[in-house]
C-alpha positions as CSV (number, residue, x, y, z in Angstrom):
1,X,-40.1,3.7,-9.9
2,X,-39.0,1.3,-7.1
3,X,-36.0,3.4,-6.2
4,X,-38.3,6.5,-6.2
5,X,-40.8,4.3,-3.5
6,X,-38.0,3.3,-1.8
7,X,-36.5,6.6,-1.2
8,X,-39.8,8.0,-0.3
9,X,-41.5,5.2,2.5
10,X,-37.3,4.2,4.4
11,X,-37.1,5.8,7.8
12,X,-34.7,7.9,9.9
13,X,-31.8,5.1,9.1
14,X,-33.7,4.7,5.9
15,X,-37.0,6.8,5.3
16,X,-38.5,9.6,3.7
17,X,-42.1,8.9,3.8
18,X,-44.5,9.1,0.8
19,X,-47.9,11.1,1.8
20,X,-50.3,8.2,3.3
21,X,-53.7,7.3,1.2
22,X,-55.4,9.0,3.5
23,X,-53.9,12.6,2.8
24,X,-56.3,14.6,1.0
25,X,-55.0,17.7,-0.8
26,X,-56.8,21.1,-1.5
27,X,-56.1,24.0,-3.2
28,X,-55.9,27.7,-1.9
29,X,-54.0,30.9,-3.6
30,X,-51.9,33.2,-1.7
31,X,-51.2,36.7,-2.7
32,X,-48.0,35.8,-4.9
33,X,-47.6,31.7,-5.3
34,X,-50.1,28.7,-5.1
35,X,-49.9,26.6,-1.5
36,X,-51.2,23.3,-1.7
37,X,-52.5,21.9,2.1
38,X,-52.5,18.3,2.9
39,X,-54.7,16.6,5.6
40,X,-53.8,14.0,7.6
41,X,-54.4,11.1,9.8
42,X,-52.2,8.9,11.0
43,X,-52.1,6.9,14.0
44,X,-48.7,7.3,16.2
45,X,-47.2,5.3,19.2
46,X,-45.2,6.2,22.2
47,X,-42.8,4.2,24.0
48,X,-42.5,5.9,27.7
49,X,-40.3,5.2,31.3
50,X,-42.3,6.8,34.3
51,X,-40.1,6.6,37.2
52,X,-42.7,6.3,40.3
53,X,-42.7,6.8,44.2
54,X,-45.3,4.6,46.3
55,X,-45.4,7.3,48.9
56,X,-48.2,9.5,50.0
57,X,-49.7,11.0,48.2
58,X,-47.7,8.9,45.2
59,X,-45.1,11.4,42.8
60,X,-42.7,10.9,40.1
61,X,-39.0,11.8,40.1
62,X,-39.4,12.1,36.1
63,X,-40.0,10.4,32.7
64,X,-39.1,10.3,29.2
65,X,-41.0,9.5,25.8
66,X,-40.2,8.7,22.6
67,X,-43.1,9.1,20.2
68,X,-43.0,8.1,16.4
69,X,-45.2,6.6,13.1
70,X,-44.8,3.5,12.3
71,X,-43.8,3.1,8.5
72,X,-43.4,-0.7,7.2
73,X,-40.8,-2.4,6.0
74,X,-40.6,-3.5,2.1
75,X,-38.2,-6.4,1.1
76,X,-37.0,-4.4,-1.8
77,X,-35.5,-2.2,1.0
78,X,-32.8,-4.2,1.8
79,X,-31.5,-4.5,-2.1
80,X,-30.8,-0.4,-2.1
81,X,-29.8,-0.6,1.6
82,X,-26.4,1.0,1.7
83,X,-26.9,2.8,-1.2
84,X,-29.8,4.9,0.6
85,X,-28.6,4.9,4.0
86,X,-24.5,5.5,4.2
87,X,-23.0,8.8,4.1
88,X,-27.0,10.1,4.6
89,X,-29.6,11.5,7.3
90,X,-32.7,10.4,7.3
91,X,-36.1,11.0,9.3
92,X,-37.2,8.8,11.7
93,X,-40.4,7.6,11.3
94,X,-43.3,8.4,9.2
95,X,-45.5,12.1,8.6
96,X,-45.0,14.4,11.2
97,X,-41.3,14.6,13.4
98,X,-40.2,12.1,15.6
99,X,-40.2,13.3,19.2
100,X,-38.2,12.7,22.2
101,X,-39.8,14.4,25.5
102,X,-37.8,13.7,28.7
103,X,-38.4,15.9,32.0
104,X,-35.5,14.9,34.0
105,X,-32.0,14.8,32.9
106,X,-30.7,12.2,30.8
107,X,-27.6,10.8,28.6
108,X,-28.1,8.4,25.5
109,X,-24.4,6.7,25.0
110,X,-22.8,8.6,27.3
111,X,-23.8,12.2,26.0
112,X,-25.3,14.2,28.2
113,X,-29.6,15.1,27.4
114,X,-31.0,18.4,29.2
115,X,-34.6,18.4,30.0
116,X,-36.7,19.1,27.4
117,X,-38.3,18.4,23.8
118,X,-36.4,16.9,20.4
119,X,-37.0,16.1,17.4
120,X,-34.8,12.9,16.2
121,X,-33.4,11.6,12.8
122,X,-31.0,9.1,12.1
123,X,-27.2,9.4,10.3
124,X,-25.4,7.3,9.2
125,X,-21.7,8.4,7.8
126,X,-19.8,7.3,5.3
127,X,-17.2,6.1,7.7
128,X,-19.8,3.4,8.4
129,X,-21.1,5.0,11.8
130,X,-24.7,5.3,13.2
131,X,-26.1,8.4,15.2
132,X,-29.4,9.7,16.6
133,X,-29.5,13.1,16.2
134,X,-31.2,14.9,18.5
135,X,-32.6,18.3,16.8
136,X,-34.0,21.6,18.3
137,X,-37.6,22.1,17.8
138,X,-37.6,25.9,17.6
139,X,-35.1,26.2,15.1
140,X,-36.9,23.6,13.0
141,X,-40.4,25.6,13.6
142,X,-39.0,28.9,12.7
143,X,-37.3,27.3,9.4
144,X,-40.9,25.3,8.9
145,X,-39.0,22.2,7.9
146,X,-41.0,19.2,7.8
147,X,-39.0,15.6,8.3
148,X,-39.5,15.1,5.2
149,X,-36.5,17.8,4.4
150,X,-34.6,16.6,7.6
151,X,-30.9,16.7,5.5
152,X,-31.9,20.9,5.9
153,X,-32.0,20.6,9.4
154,X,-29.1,21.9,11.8
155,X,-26.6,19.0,13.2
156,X,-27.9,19.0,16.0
157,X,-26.9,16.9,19.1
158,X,-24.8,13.3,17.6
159,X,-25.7,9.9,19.6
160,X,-23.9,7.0,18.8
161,X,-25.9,3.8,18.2
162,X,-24.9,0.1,17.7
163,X,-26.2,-1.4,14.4
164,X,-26.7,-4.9,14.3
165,X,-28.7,-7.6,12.1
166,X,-31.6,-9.3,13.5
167,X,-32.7,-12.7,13.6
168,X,-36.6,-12.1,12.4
169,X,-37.7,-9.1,9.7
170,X,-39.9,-6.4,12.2
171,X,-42.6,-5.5,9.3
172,X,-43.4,-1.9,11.6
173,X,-41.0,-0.1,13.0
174,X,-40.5,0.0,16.8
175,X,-39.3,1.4,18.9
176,X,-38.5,0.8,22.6
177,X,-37.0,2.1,26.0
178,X,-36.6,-0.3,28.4
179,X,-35.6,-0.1,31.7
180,X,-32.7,-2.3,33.5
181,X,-34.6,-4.5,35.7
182,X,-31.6,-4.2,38.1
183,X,-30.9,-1.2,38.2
184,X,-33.3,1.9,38.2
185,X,-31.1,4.8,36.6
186,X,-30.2,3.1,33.7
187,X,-32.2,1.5,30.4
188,X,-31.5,1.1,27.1
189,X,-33.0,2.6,23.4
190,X,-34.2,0.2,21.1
191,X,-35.0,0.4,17.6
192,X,-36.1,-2.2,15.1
193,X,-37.3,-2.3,11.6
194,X,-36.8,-4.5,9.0
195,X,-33.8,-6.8,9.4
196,X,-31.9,-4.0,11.3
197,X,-31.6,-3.2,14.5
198,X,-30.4,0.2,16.6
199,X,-29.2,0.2,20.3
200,X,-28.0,2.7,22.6
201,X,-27.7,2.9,26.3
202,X,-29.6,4.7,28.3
203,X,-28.7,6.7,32.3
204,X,-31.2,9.1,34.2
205,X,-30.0,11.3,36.4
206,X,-32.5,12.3,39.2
């Protein structure tokens, strides 16, 4: 039973979400097989970079946003950790996809990020490497995947990230773009949870 909660609530790196508390489900027939429906609410956050003129009247060059659920972290987590995570592709998040939502051209570790809308997951290989995989949103509506079967979804665009360990366990997950203070066309992707931490630069192009 703890493997199965485990495998069910550990996010993109680690998690496949079990329905929330909250998720009442009803019953209705179709012509030839029983559907079950499932309502939800769930809160979500965003992380966002607005790039800003101060001229008249004020514009924007562009901006990006990341916005995810926020599953928490379990100690037992980090017993099973390699077991659940290496050579596997997990969501990114909790309930409903992870989205990435950038209108001006970007790269993530070099690797170049049209304009546009994603949905994300994480991989990590066998070979010990970590990715963000950036996944097209049409293909994924037409196939009516949910995150929860994200190892069904197409490759999809591969991002390196850095994996480290952090100092502190981050009980929610979080995630954060943050922009060089220094200088204004670059930032950095940064994702926490647990004991684990994710990191990837970040370059606009205007």
């Amino acid at each position: 039973m703890l493997r199965k909660a485990a495998i069910l609530h550990l996010f993109a790196w680690c998690v496949a979400c079990s329905p929330s508390p909250q998720e009442t489900p009803t019953e209705t027939e179709d012509k030839e097989e029983e559907i079950q429906a499932f309502a939800t609410e769930a809160s979500r956050v965003s992380t966002r970079i607005l790039f800003y003129k101060d001229t008249e009247p004020p514009s924007s060059p562009g901006e990006l946003a990341i916005n995810y659920g926020q599953p928490r972290w379990k100690p037992e987590y980090e017993e099973m950790f390699d077991e659940l995570t290496k050579g596997k592709r997990w969501r990114f998040g909790n309930n409903y996809w992870t989205g990435l939502d950038t209108n001006v051209e970007i790269s993530i570790s070099g690797t170049d990020v049209s304009p546009g809308q994603y949905y994300l997951a994480i991989e990590r290989t066998s070979e010990d490497q970590w990715y963000l995989l950036l996944l097209n949103p049409e293909i994924i509506r037409a196939e009516k995947l949910d995150a929860f079967y994200v190892d069904e979804a197409p490759p999809g665009v591969r991002v390196a990230l850095q994996w480290s360990r952090t100092s502190e366990d981050v009980e929610k997950l979080t995630v954060r773009l943050v922009p060089d203070e220094d200088e204004m066309s670059q930032a950095s992707l940064d994702i926490q949870w647990g004991g684990h931490r994710l990191q990837a630069p970040v370059r606009v192009r205007f």
